[in-house]
N, C-alpha and C positions, 0 to 999 in steps of 0.2 A: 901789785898792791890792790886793795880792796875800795870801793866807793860806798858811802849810800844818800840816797837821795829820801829826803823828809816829804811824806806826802801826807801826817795825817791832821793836819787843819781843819777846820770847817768851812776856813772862807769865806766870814760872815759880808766881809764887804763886796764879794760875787754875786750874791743871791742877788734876784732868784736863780742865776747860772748856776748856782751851786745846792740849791733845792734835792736834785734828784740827780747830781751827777759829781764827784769828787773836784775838787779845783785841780789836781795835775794832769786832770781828763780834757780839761778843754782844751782848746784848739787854736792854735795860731801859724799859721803859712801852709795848710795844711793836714797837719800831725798835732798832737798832742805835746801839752809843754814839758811832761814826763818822758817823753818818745824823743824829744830833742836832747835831753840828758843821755839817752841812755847810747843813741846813736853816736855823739861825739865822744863820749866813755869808750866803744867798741873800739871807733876808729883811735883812739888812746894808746888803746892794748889792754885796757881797763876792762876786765868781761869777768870781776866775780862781783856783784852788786847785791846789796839789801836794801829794799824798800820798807819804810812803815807805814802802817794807815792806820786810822782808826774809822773817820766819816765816809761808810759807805765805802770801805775798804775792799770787800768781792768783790767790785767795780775793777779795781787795778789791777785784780788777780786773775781775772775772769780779761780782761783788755791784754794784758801782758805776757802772760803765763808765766813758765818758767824760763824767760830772755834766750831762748835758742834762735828764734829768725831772727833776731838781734843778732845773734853772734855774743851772745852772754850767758850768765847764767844766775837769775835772780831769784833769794831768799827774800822771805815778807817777815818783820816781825810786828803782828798784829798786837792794836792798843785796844784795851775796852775802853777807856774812853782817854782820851790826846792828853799827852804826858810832857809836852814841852819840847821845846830843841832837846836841851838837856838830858831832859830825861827820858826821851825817846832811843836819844843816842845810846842811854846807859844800858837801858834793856837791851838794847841791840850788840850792845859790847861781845857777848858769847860767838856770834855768827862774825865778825872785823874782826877777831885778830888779837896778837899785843901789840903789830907794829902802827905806825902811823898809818891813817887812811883818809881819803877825803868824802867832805859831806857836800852836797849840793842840796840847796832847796827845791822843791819839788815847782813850786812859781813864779821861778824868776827865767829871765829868757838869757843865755851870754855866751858869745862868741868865743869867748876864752878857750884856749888850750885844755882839755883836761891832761895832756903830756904832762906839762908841767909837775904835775903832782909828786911823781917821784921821787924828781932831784929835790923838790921840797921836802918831803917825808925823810931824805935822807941826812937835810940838814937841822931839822927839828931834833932826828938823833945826836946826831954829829956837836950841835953846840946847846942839849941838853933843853929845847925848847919845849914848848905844851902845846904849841897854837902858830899858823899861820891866816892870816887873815886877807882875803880879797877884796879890795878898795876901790869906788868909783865916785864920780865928781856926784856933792850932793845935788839930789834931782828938787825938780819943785813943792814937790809933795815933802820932802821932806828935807826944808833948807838948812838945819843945824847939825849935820850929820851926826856919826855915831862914835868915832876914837879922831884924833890926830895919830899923824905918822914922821917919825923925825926922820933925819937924815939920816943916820944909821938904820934903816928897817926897821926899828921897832916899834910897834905899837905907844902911844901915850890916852891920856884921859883927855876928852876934850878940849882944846882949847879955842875960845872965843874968834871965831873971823879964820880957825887954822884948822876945817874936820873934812872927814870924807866919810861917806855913806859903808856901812858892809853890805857886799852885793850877797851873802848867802851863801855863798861858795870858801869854804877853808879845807884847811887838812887839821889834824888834829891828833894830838899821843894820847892814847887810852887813858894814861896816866891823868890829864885832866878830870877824868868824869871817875875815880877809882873813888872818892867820895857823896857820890851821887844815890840816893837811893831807885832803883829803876823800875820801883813799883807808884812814885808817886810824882805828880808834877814836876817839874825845876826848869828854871829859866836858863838859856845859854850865858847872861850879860853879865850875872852876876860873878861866875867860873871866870870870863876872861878879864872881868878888870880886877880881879883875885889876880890873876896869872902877869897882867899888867904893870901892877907894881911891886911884883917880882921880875919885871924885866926879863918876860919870858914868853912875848908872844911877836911875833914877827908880822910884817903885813906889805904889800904890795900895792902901788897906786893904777887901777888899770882904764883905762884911755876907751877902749874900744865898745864893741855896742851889749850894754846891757840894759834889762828891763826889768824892774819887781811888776809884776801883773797883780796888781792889787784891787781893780778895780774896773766895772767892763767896759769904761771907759779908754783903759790902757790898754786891754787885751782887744779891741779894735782897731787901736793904731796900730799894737803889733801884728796886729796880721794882716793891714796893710800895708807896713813897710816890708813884710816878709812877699808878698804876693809882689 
């Protein structure tokens, strides 16, 4: 299967870290938070990858290349200016595929399997879904998280005292974004609570260590807990 990791933000809550250098450029335990996607992808079996960028995009292309010392092999599809989750994905549609593939955010830091993906991708076919969604306890920054998740897997709309955060990380059927125009902005949120109450987006509660690097506050501790 296919991955792509969303890199073209600006990062306004990084700056000045993000002044003069892309946010999936910087750094924590070492390596870049781009370079930790792309290493757990490999060890996957994951090695055909697209990146987007828009801010200061030559940066990732010029860091990256084309993913061979990875053990990969990465397409860019370059933004003129940042087109959204959405709609970033949508451009990108020609280069992933018709099958399902997974998205990773380019700033968030997570231990997770990208294995996984597969047998997800092949259950999104299998029972007709749009969306898989990766869940973590809401952090403090952000106490009201973003869906509930019911006992059967699947996704619901908020409810009060009952949400979990999305860490950034799904898989996803083309078929979602086939109304998307991918020349102009578009939000992801709007697409899945579309897809939500159609009872067609699945989602997973996950336990282990994740981070949105939002701020360089947080991108300190992570690379202290990583060192």
């Amino acid at each position: 299967m296919r991955a792509m990791i969303l890199a073209a933000g600006r990062g306004e809550r990084m700056r000045p870290l993000t002044d003069t250098l892309p946010k999936p450029l910087l750094k924590a335990g070492g390596r870049s938070l781009i370079e930790w996607h792309i290493q757990r992808l490999a060890q996957a079996g994951i090695d055909q990858l697209v990146i987007n960028h828009a801010w200061l995009g030559r940066q990732i292309e010029d860091a990256l290349g084309d993913g061979r010392r990875y053990g990969v092999h990465i397409s860019y599809s370059p933004e003129d200016t940042a087109l959204e989750t959405a709609g970033g994905i949508a451009r990108a549609l020609p280069l992933l595929g018709p099958e399902p593939f997974l998205v990773m955010n380019g700033d968030v830091w997570c231990d997770w399997n990208p294995a996984s993906a597969a047998p997800l991708a092949a259950a999104l076919q299998s029972r007709d879904m749009l969306a898989w969604l990766l869940l973590a306890d809401n952090p403090s920054h952000h106490p009201d998280g973003d869906f509930s998740l019911g006992a059967d897997g699947l996704l619901a709309e908020p409810r009060a005292g009952d949400t979990l955060t999305f860490t950034g990380i799904g898989v996803y059927h083309p078929k979602l974004f086939r109304e998307v125009d991918a020349h102009q902005p578009a939000r992801l949120a709007p697409l899945l609570y579309q897809a939500i109450q159609q009872g067609r987006v699945m989602g997973q509660h996950y336990n282990g260590h994740w981070t949105d690097v939002g701020t360089p506050q947080r991108l300190a501790e992570l690379d202290a807990s990583l060192a």
